[in-house]
Legacy VTK file of the C-alpha trace (Angstrom):
# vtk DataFile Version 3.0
C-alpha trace
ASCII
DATASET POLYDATA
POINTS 557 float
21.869 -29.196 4.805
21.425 -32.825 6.520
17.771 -31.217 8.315
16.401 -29.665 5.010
17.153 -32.798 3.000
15.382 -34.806 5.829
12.498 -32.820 6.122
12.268 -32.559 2.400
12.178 -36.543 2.454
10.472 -37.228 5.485
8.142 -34.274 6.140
9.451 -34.016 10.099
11.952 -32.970 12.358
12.592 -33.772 16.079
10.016 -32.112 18.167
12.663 -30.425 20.057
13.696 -28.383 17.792
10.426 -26.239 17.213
10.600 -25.844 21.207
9.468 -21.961 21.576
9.734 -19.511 24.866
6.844 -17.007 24.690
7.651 -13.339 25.991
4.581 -11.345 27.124
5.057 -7.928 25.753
2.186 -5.241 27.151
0.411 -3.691 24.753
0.036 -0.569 26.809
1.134 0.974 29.996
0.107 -0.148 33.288
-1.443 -3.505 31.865
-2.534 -6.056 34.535
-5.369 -8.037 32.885
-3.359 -10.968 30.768
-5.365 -9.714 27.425
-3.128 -6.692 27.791
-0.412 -8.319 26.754
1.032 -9.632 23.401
2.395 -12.912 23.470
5.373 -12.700 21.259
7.380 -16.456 20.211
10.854 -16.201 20.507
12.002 -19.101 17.762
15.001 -21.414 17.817
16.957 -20.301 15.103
17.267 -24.162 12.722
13.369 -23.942 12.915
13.209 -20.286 11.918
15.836 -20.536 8.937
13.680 -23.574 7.508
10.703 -21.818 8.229
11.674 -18.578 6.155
12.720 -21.054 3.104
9.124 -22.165 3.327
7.905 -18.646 3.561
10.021 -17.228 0.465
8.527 -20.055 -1.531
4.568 -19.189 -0.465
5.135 -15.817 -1.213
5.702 -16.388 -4.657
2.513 -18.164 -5.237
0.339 -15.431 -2.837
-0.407 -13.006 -5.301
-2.420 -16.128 -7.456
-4.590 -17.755 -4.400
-5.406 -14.476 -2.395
-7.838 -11.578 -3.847
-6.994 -7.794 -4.212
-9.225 -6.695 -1.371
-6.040 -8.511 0.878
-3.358 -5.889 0.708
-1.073 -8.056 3.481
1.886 -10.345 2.944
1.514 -10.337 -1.116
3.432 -8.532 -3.778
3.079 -5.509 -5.172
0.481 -4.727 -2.725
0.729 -2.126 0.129
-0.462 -1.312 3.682
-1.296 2.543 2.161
-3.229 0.912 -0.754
-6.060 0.181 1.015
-6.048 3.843 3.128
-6.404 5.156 -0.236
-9.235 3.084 -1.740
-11.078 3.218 1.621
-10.918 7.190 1.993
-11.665 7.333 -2.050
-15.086 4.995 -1.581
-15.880 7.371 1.401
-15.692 10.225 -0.252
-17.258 8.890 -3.601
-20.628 8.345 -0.950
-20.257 11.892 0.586
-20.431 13.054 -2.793
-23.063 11.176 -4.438
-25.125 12.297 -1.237
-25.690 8.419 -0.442
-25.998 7.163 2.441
-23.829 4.029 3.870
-22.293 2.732 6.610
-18.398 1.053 7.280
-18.007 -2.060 9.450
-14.321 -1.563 11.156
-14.236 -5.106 12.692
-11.010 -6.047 15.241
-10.370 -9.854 15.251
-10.078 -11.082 19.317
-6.673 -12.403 19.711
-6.119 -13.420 15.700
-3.000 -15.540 15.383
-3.692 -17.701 18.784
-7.393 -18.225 17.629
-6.616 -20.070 13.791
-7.860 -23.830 13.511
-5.585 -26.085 12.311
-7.723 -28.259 10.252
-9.475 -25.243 9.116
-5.940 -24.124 7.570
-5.009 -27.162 6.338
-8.618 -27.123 4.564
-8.056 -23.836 3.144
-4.281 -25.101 1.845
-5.832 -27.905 0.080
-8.245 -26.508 -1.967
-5.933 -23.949 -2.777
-3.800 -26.330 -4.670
-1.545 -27.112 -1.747
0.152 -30.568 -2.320
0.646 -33.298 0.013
3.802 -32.538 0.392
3.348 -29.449 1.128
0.269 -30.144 3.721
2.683 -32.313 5.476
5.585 -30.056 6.167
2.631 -26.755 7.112
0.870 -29.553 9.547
4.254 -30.679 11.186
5.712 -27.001 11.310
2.445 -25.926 13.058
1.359 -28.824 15.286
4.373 -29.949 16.943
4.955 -26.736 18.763
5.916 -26.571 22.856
5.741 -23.344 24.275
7.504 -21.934 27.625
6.637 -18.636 29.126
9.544 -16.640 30.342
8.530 -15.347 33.529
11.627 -12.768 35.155
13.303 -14.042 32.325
13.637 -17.426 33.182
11.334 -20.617 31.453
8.614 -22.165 33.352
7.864 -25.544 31.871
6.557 -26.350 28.498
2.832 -26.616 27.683
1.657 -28.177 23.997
-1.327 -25.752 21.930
-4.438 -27.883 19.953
-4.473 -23.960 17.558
-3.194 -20.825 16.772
0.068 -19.550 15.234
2.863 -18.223 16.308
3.583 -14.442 16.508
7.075 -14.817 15.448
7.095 -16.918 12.876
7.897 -16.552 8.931
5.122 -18.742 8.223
2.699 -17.493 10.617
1.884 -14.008 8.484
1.267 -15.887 5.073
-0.888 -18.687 6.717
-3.082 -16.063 8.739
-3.576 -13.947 5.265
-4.469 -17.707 3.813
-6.945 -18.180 6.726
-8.787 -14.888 6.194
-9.276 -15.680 2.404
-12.378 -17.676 3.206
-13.788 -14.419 4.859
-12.846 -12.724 1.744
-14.896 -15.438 -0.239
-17.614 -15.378 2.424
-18.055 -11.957 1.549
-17.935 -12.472 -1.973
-20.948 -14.987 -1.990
-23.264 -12.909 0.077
-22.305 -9.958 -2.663
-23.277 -12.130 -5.185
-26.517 -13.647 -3.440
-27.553 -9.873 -3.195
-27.515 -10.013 1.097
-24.818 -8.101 0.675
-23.740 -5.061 -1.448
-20.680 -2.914 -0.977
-20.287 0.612 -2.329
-19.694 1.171 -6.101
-16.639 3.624 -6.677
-16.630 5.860 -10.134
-19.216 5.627 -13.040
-23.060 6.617 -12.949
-26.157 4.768 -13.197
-25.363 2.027 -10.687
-21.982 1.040 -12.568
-18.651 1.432 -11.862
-16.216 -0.663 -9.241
-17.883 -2.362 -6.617
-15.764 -2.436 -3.061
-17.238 -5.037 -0.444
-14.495 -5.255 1.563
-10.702 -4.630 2.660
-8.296 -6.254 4.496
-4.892 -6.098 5.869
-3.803 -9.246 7.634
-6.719 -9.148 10.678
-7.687 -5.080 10.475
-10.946 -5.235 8.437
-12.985 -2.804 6.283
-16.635 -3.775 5.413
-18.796 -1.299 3.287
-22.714 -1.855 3.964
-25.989 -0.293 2.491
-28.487 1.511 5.510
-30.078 -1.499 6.157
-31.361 -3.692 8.874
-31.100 -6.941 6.870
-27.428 -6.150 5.742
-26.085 -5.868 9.145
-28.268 -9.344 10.342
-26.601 -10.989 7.511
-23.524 -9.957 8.298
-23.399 -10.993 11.823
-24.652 -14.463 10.410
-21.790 -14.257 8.458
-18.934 -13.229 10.970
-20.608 -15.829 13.525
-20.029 -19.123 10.720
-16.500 -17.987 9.717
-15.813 -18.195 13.696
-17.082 -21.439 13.344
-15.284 -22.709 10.659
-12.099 -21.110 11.564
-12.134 -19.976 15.261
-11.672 -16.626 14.224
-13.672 -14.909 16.736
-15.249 -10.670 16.203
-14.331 -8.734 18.821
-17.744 -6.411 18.822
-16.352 -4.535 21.934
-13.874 -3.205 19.885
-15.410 -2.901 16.695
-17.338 -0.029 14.938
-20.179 0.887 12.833
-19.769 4.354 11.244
-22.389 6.066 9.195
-21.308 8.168 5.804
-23.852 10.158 4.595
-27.510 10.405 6.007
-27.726 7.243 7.950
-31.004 7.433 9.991
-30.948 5.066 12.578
-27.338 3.967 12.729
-28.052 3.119 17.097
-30.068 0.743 15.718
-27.997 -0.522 12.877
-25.409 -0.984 15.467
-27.423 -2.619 18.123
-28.159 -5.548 15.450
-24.633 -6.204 14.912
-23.778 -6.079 18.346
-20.905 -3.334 18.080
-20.210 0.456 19.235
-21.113 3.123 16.920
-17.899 5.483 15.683
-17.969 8.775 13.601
-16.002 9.925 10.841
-13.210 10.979 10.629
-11.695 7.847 12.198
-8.765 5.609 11.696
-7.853 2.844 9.898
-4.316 1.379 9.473
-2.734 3.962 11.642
-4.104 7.232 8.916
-6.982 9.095 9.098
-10.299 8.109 7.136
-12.722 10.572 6.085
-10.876 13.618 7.490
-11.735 16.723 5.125
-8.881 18.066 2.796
-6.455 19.752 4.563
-7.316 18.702 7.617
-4.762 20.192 10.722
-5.889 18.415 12.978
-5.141 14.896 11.617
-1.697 15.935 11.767
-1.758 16.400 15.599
-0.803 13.022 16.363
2.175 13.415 14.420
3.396 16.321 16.423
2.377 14.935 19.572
5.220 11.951 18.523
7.724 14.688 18.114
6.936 16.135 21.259
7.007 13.041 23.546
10.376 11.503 21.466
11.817 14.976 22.357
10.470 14.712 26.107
12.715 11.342 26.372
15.917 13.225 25.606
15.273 16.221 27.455
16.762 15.306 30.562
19.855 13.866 28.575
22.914 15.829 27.887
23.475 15.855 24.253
25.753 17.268 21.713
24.786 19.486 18.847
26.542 16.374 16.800
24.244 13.602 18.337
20.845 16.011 18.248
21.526 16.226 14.692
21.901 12.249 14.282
18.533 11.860 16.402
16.964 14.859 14.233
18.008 12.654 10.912
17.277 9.683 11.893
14.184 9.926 14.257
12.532 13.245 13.830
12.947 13.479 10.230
11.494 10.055 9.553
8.322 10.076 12.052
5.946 11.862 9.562
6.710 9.652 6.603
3.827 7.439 6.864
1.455 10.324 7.309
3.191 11.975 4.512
3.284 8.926 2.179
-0.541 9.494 1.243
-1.370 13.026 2.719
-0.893 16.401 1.770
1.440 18.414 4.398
0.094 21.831 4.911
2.500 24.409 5.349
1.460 25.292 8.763
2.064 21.728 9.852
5.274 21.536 7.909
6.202 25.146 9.732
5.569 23.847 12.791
7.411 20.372 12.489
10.389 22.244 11.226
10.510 24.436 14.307
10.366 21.546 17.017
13.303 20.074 14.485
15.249 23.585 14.481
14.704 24.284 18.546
15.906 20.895 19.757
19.004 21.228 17.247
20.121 24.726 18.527
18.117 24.546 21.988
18.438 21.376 23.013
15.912 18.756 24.457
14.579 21.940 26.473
13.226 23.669 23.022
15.258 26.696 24.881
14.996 29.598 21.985
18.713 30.039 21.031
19.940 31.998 17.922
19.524 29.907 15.122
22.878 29.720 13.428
22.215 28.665 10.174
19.362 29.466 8.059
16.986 26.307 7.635
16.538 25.949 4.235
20.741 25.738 4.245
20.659 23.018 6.987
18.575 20.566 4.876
21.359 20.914 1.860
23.381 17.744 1.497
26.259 18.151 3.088
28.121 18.093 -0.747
26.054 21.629 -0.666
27.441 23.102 2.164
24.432 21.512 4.414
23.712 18.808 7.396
21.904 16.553 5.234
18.548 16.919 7.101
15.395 16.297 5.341
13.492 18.130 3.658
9.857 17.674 4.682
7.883 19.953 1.941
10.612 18.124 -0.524
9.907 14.390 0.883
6.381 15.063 0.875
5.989 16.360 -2.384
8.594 12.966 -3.572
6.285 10.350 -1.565
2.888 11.781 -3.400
5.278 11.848 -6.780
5.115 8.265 -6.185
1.741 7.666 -6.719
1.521 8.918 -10.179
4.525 6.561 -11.180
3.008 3.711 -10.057
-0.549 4.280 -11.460
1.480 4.995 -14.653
3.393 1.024 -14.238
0.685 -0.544 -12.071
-2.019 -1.932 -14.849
-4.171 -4.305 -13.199
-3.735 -3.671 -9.266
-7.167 -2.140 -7.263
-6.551 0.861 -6.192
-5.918 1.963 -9.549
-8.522 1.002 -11.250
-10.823 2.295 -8.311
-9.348 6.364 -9.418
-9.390 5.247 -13.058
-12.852 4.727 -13.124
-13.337 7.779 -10.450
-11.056 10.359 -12.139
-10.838 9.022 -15.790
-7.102 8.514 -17.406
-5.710 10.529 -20.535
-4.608 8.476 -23.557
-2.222 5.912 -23.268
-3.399 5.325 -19.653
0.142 6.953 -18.093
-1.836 9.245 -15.721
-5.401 10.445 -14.843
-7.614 13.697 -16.022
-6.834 16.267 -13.976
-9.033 15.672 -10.648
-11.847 18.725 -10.817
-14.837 19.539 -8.059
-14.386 20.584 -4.659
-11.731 18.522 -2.293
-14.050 16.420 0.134
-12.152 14.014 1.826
-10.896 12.306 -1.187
-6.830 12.229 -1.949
-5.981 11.707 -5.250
-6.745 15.351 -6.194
-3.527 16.299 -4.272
-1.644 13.238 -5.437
-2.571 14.398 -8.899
-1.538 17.871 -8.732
1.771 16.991 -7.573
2.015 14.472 -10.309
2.914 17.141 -12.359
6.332 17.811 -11.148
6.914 14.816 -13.068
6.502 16.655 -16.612
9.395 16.631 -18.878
11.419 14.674 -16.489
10.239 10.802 -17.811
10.887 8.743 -20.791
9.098 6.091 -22.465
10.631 2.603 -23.149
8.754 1.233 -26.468
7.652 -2.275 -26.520
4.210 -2.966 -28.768
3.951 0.625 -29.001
0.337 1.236 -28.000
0.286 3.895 -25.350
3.181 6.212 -26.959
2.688 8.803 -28.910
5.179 8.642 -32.149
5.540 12.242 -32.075
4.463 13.773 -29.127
5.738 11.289 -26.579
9.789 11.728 -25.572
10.332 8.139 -26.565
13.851 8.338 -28.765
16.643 9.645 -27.449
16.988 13.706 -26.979
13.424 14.426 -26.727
9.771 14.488 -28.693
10.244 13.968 -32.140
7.853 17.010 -32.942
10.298 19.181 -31.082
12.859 17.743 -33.150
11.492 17.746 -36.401
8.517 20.546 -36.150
8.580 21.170 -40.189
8.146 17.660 -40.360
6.010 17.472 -37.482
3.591 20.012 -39.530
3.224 18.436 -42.245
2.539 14.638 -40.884
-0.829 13.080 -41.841
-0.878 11.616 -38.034
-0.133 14.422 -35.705
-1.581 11.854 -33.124
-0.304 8.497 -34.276
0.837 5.526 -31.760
4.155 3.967 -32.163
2.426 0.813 -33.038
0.506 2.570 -35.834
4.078 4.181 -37.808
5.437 0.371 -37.544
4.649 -1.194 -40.384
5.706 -5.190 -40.815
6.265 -6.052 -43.830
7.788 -9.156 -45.827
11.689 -8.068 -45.626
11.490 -6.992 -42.027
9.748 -4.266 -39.923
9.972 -0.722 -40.937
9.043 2.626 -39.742
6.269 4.473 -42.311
5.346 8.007 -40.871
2.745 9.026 -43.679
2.591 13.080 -44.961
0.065 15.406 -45.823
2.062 15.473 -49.784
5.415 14.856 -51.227
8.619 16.294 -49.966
10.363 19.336 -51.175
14.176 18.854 -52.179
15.100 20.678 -48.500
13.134 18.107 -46.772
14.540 14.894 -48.413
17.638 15.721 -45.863
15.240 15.829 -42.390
13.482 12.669 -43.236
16.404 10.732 -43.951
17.716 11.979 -40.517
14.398 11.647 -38.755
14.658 7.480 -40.662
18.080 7.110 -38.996
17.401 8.476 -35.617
14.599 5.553 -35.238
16.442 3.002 -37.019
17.798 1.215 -34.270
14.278 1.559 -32.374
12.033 -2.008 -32.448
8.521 -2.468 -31.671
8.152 -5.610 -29.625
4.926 -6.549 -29.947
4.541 -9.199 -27.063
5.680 -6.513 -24.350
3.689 -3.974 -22.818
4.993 -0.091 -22.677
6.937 1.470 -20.412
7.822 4.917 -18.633
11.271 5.060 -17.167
12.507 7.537 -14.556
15.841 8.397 -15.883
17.406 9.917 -13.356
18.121 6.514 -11.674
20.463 3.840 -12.780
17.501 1.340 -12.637
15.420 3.739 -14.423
12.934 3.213 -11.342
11.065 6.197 -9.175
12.550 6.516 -6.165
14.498 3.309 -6.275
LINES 1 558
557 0 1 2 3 4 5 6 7 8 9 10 11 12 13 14 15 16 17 18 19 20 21 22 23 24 25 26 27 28 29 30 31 32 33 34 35 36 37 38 39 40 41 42 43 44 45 46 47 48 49 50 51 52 53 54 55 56 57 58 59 60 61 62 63 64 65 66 67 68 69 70 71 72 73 74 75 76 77 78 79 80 81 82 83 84 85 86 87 88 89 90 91 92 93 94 95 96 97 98 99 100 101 102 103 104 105 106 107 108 109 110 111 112 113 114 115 116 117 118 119 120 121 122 123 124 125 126 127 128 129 130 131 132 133 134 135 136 137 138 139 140 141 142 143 144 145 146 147 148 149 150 151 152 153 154 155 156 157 158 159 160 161 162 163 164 165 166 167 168 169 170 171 172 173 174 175 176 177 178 179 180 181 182 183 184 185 186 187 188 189 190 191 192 193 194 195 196 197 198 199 200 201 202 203 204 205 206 207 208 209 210 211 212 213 214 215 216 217 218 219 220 221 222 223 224 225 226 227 228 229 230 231 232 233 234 235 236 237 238 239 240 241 242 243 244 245 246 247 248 249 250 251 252 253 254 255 256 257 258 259 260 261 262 263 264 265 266 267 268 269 270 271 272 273 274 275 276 277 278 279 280 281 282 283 284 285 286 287 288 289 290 291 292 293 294 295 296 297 298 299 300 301 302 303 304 305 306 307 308 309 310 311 312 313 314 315 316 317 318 319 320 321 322 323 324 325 326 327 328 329 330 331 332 333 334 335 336 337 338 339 340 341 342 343 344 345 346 347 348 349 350 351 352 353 354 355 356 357 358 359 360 361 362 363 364 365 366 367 368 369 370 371 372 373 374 375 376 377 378 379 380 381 382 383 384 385 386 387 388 389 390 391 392 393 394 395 396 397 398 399 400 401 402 403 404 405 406 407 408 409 410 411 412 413 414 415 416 417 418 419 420 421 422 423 424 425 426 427 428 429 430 431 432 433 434 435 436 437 438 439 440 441 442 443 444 445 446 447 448 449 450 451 452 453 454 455 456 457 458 459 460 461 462 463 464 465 466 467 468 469 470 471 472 473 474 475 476 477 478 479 480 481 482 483 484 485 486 487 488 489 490 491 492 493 494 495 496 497 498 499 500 501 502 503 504 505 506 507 508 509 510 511 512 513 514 515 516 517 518 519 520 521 522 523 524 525 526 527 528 529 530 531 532 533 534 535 536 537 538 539 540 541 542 543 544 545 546 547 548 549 550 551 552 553 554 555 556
């Protein structure tokens, strides 16, 4: 506690403790050049605890200083976010028969390249205090690095930039950095010399997408035009100024969507290789057509070379079925997170899984023992607990449609709000009609209704529930519950909001009628009265939906 109070007071530690040996990891097989290697900073343990207490206090504030086109480092935002925004604005411009173009642009050597004084800049007029520009400039500048060469260090050297790769801060800094490219972009958008792709509505409206980013892996969507692509190499060539950031044009792309006439040329005055849809981005396909097979190859070439380790190992039926559970099992999950398995991919995937655990490493064809369906029971069922990929898949897309029902004001929902339209109360989107194209929310949607009948809503101002219709108290849907009451209500329709009526004694519930109430009924309204007696409408909270299968009452928790 004595070296957090200090640096607390004094803004500094001794130098030697920030003393860092750097371990050259290859980025490939068979690399010889040095830029084949990743430079990874192995961090003495004092530094990195302080560090992470300064990282768990910038993450809290990340959400308010960086903009929703960074999906990196900041709550409530996700790497598959932006997979899905990018492939919906792709598709949206297939579509609308428009023609565009995407800048993929790779960032040369990103953490080594960051300016100091740049960052420091960029912390400031974020609302950074002293204080705080202190401890970032000491934690970052005092650095002395060692390489580990056969595993032993090889003198220390001092840096004048960069961060390190390694670091808790490093991550949140570098996402901090690339804001200004974010705002960049934003000016020129606004200046008209740039101007993105609009996503859902006609007539020119509708959400406009310039740009994505996550951490250094960049998405820019251009107009077919000359001047666009000179104004954007402008662009990239003062943010390297200002921040050392430098494009890496050998590796970057230009891809044309639509009818894109001369996209050599368009290329040639950025300065960067033309690519071709479908392509990648983030480590998932983008712009691959619906039901695609062959985006799933990679994922079976995986299994195949994980299996072609073990062959040559001997290994029991036990430990293949620990490496099928905990390896196999899991390598699709990313793929299957945002896509649609087929069933002939699933069949397939299923059958390496069954072969190695009867066959071996080998895939020898041996009698399968057990039926599969029986070996992906829990093992409270009678099964081995292996999962279920049609089951998982089916779960992961589930997901979607619960958080687009609790997610209000993120991007990528209000990209397929305004693409797809939601139903009242805003809980889930019309039904996604039209032919497939490359888009994926049609699929997400479709699976969104497995989760029918099996939510509840948690009241609080009462203005996306349904008082009758919507399973909001207790058993179920008060119309199912009361249906002779249900017929003869004035607001077959009403919100919860619009039955709770404040008045001078208190709040009250006031369902209004078509007329009065025979004797019979007197009975069912009194119960119907008592059932939502002990229900409130809290008028300065927003609505929920609760899974309530869960403890937490949280999807998937």
């Amino acid at each position: 506690m004595g070296f957090f109070k200090e640096f607390h007071e004094r803004g500094r530690f001794v130098k030697s403790l920030n003393a860092t040996f750097l371990v050259l990891v290859p980025k490939k097989g068979g690399a010889e050049d040095l830029k084949d290697f990743r430079p990874i900073s192995l961090v003495g343990s004092l530094y990195k605890l302080l560090a992470k207490v300064l990282a768990n206090r910038i993450k809290k504030v990340m959400g308010k200083v960086i903009l929703e086109s960074q999906n990196a480092f900041v709550e409530e935002r996700q790497i598959l976010d932006a997979v899905l925004i990018a492939n919906e604005a792709v598709d949206s411009r297939l579509k609308d028969e428009e023609g565009g173009v995407l800048c993929k642009l790779d960032i040369e050597k990103a953490y080594d390249h960051v300016c100091w004084k740049f960052l420091l800049a960029v912390l400031k007029k974020m609302g950074f205090g002293e204080r705080w520009l202190k401890w970032i400039e000491w934690c970052i500048s005092t650095v002395k690095f060692s390489v580990l060469i056969n595993s032993s260090p090889t003198g220390f050297f001092q840096s004048s930039r960069g961060l390190r790769q390694g670091d808790p801060l490093s991550p949140y800094l570098f996402v901090i950095a690339m804001e200004v490219f974010s705002c960049m972009v934003g000016r020129a958008i606004s200046g008209g010399f740039l101007s993105g792709w609009r996503v859902g509505g006609r007539s020119g409206l509708g959400l406009q997408i310039s740009h994505l980013l996550f951490a250094d892996d960049t998405l820019v969507f251009c107009e077919e035009s000359a001047d666009q692509m000179t104004y954007l190499s402008w662009l990239l060539m003062w943010f390297e100024a200002c921040s050392g950031l430098k494009i890496n044009l050998e590796k970057s792309e230009l891809i044309s969507v639509g009818r894109v006439h001369d996209i050599e040329g368009l290329a040639l005055e950025l300065g960067c290789k033309v690519g071709r849809l479908p392509s990648c981005y983030l480590g998932l396909p983008l712009g691959a057509p619906f039901n695609s097979l062959a985006v799933w190859d990679r994922v079976e070439e995986r299994f195949r070379r994980r299996l072609a380790m073990w062959k040559r190992q001997y290994i029991s039926k036990g430990g293949r079925l620990t490496l099928i559970k905990s390896t196999l099992s899991s390598m699709p999950i990313y793929f299957m997170s945002l896509f649609h398995l087929p069933r002939k991919v699933r069949l397939r995937l299923e059958k390496i899984q069954r072969d190695f655990l009867w066959g071996g490493g080998d895939l020898i064809q041996k009698p399968h023992l057990v039926r599969w369906n029986v070996v992906c029971l829990g093992k409270n069922k009678g099964g081995l607990g292996v999962r279920n990929l049609a089951l998982m898949n089916s779960a992961l897309l589930c997901k979607w449609n619960w958080r687009f029902a609790n997610e209000r004001e993120v991007l990528w929902r209000r990209v397929i709000m305004l693409k797809y339209g939601e139903e009242e109360g805003g809980w889930r989107t019309r039904d996604a009609i039209g032919r497939n194209g490359v888009g994926l929310w049609k699929a997400i949607r479709k699976k969104g209704r497995l989760l029918d009948g099996k939510l509840d809503y948690q009241v609080g101002n009462g203005k996306r529930v349904k008082f009758w219709k919507d399973k909001w108290c207790e058993d179920g849907p008060l119309c199912e519950s009361f249906p002779s009451l249900f017929s003869i209500s004035l607001t077959k329709n009403a919100w919860v909001s619009e039955v709770w009526n404040p008045v001078s004694d208190g709040d009250g519930w006031t369902p209004l009628f078509t007329r009065a109430f025979n004797d019979w009924e007197i009975e069912l309204v009194e119960r119907l009265l008592q059932k939502i007696h002990a229900c409130r409408v809290q008028r300065d909270e927003e609505d929920k939906v609760i899974w309530t299968a869960s403890k937490k009452w949280c999807f998937l928790d």
